[in-house]
N, C-alpha and C positions, 0 to 999 in steps of 0.2 A: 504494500500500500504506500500512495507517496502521504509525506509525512506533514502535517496539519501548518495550517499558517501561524503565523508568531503573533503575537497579541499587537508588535508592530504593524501587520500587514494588512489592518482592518482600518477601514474609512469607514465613519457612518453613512451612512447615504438616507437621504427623504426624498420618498417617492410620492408620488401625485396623492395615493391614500393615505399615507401617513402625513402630509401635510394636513388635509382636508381634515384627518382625526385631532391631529393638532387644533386645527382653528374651532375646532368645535368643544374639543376640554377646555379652549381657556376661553373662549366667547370672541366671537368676532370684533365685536365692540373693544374688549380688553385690547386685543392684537393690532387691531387698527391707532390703539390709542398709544402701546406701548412703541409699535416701529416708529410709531412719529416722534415718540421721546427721543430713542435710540439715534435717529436720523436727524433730529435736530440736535444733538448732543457730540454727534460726527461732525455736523456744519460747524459744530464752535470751535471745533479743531482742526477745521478746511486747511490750512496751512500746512499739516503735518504729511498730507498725503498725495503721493506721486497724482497728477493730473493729466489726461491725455485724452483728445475726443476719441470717442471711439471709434474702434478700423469697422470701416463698414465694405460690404462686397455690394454694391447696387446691380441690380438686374431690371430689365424691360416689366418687371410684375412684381417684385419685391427685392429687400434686402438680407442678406445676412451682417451681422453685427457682432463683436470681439467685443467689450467694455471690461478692462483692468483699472484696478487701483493697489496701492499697497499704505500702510497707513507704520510701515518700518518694520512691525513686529506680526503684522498679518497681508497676505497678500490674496486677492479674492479677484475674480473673472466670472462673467457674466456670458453666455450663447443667447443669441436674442435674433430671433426673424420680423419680419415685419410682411406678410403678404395679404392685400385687401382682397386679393381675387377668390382667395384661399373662400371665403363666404359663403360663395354660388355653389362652390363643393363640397361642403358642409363640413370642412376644417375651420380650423384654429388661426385669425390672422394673427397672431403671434401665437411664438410658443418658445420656452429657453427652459435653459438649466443653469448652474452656478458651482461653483469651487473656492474652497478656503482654504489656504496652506499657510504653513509655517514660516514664517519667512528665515527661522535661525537655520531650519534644517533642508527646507522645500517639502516636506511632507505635506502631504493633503492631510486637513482636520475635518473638511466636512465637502460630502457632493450632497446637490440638491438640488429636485426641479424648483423650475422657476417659471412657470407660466402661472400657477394659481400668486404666490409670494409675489413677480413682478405684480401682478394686476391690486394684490395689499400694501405694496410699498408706493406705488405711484398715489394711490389715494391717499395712503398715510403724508405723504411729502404735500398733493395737492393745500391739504387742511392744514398742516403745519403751515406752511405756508402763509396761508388767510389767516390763519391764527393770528400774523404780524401784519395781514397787509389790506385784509376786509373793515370794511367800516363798522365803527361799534354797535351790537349790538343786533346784527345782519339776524334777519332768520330766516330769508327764503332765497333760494340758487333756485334757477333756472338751468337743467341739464337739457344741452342742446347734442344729440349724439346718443341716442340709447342702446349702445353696443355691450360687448363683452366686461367693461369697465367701467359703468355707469351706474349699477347698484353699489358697487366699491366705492365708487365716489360722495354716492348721496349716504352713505353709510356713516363713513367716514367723516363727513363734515357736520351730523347729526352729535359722532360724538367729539368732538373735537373742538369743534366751532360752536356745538350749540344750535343748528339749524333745525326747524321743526317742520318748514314746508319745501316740496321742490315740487316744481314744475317743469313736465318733461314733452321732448318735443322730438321726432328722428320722421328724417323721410318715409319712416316706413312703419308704417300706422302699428303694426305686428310687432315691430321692437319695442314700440312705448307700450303696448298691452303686456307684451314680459316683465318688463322695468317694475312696470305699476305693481303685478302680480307678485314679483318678487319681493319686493319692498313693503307689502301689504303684512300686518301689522308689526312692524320697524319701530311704531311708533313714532312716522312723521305722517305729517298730510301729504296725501301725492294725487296731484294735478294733471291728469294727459292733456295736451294742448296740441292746437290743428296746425298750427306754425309755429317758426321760430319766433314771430313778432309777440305771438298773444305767451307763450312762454317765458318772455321778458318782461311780461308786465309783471310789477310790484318787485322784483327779483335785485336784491341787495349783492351777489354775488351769482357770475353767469360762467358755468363751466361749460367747454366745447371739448369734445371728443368724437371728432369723427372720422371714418378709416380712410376715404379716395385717396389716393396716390394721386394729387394733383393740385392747382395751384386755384385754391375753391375762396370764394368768400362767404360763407355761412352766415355772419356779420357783418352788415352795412354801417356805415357810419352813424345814419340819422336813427340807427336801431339802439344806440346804445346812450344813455343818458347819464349828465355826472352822478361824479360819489359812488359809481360800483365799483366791484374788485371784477377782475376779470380771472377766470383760470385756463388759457389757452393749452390745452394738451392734446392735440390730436394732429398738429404739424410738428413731425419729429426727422424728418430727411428734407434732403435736398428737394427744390418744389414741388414740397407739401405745405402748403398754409389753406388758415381759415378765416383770417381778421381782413376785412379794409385796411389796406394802409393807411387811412385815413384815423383811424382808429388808433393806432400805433401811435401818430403823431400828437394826439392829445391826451397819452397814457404815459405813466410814470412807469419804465418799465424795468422788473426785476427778473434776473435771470439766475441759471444754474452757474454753469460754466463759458464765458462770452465767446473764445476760441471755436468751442461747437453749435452755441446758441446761434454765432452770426450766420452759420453754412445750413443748420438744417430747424429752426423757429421760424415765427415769425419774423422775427426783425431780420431774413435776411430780403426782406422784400424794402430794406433800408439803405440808406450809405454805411459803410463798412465802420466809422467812426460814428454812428447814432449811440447817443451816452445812454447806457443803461446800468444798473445797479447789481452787482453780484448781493445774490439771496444770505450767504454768510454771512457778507459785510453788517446787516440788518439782525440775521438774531445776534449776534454777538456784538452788538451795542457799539459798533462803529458809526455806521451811519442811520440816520430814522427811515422807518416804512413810510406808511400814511400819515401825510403831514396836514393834509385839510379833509373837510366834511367833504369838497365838492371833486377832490382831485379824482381822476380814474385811476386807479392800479390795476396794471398787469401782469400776472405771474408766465413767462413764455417760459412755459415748463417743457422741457423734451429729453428728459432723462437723464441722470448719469453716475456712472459708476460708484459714484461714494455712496449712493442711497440702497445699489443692490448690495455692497460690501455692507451697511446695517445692516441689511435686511440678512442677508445670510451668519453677520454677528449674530442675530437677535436668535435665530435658529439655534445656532448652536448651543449658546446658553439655553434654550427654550427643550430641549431635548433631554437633556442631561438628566439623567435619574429616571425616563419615561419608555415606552414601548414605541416611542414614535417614530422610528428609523429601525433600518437594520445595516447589518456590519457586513461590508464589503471586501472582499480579499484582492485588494487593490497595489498593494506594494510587495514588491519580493524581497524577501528576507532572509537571505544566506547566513549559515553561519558565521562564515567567511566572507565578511563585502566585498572581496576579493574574487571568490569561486561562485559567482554567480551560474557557471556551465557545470558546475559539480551540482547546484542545487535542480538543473534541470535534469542531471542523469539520475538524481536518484528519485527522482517524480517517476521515471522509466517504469512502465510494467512489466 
């Protein structure tokens, strides 16, 4: 018989049930509430950790995507797709996984899907977010976008922000009836609306999330009135957007990372030098968010790397002691780090 793996040679790994079981002992609400801590608690330490937009592979119908960060003592990556066509065939437009290694040794500490976690970390970040940059006291989002990632949003801002009504609104009458169904009792009020116009009405904070691979205005100008927060998430590659330029121009606008914000956000429907604000700068008491009642904020959120490195932290501490993963036999572990070919001959039957 070849001879059993070394206590070394085990990675945890969380697979799409064991996350799901996850979210469900500790409550979605918890989960959503606590990655947002974690992920804002990473932004206060932005400084610490290697930055780099992520390598993306663009194709005629979607992308594949690379997102690394290392923060010195943990080094974590992100597999992320992005295909909108993927819909009509009854896939997944996104789908990823993630890795956490060691940085002293390179060893993996943890593999993990990431197609449920990315779609709880984007919401978690969305809310954080508003937390600093929605007007006080907000309590109805209009969600323009009722996809895959639209009850995570209105979730999330319910517990986070406080929000108790949204108002939902997707080209496709059938997505807002899921939204609605889904979110039925969440304990917010939820609104299906026939347009984007009448979804904006009363709406103190307006999140967009929607898939086209294409340079869309969702948001006109004359649709949007002062004093809202705006949560732009749904232009995250090269032209895809959803905002009026026009809109941009009268919005105070805070970003993740500026380097990949100006190529694949909104603002790259901008001059390359349009001032925007890094979202760090703001929780860590650098600079202020929302400075007046009437200004517009915009968060051009399009993802990045230090938020899946929380979110895969948050995992790992989140496991620890529970049945929620299982152990992978992922590294080889010779005797000898030397006779690695000795440990394959004696695998030999």
């Amino acid at each position: 018989m070849s001879p059993l793996p070394s206590e070394l040679a085990y990675v945890p790994f969380v697979s799409v049930e064991n996350m799901m079981r996850l979210v469900h002992h500790l409550g979605i609400e918890t989960v959503l509430t606590d990655l947002a801590s974690r992920i804002e608690a990473d932004f206060r330490r932005w400084e610490l950790f290697d930055k780099t937009p992520r390598v993306a592979s663009h194709s005629d119908v979607g992308v594949i995507e690379l997102m690394p960060t290392s923060d010195g003592e943990m080094y974590g990556f992100k597999y992320v797709n992005g295909h909108p066509k993927n819909m009509k065939d009854g896939l997944q437009t996104v789908t990823a996984f993630g890795l956490l290694a060691d940085v002293d040794t390179g060893y993996p500490k943890l593999l993990s899907e990431m197609t449920l976690l990315t779609a709880l970390r984007t919401a978690a970040t969305s809310a954080m977010a508003a937390k600093h940059l929605a007007p006080k006291g907000a309590k109805t989002m209009a969600m323009i976008g009722n996809g895959a990632q639209s009850e995570f949003q209105c979730i999330a801002f319910k517990a986070i922000c406080d929000i108790d009504t949204v108002r939902l609104y997707d080209i496709d009458p059938a997505a807002t009836d899921r939204c609605a169904a889904n979110l039925a009792q969440r304990g917010l009020t939820v609104v299906a609306c026939r347009s984007a116009e009448e979804a904006l009405e009363g709406a103190d904070i307006i999140t967009t999330c929607t898939a086209d691979k294409q340079y869309a205005t969702i948001l006109t100008d004359n649709m949007v009135g002062s004093g809202v927060h705006i949560n732009a998430i749904g232009g995250d590659c090269p032209g895809k957007t959803e905002l009026h330029r026009d809109i941009l121009l009268r919005s105070e606008i805070f970003v993740e990372y500026p380097p990949q914000t100006r190529v694949e956000g909104e603002i790259q429907q901008l001059d390359p030098d349009h001032a925007v604000t890094e979202l760090w700068q703001v929780i860590s008491g650098q600079v202020p968010g929302r400075t007046a009642a009437r200004q517009i904020t915009l968060f051009d959120s399009v993802g990045f790397a230090i938020e899946d490195f929380s979110a895969l932290s948050y995992v790992l501490a989140a496991i620890e002691g529970t049945e929620f993963f299982a152990n992978l036999d992922m590294i080889a572990d010779p005797d000898d780090p030397r006779d690695l070919f000795g440990m394959l001959q004696r695998a030999k039957t």
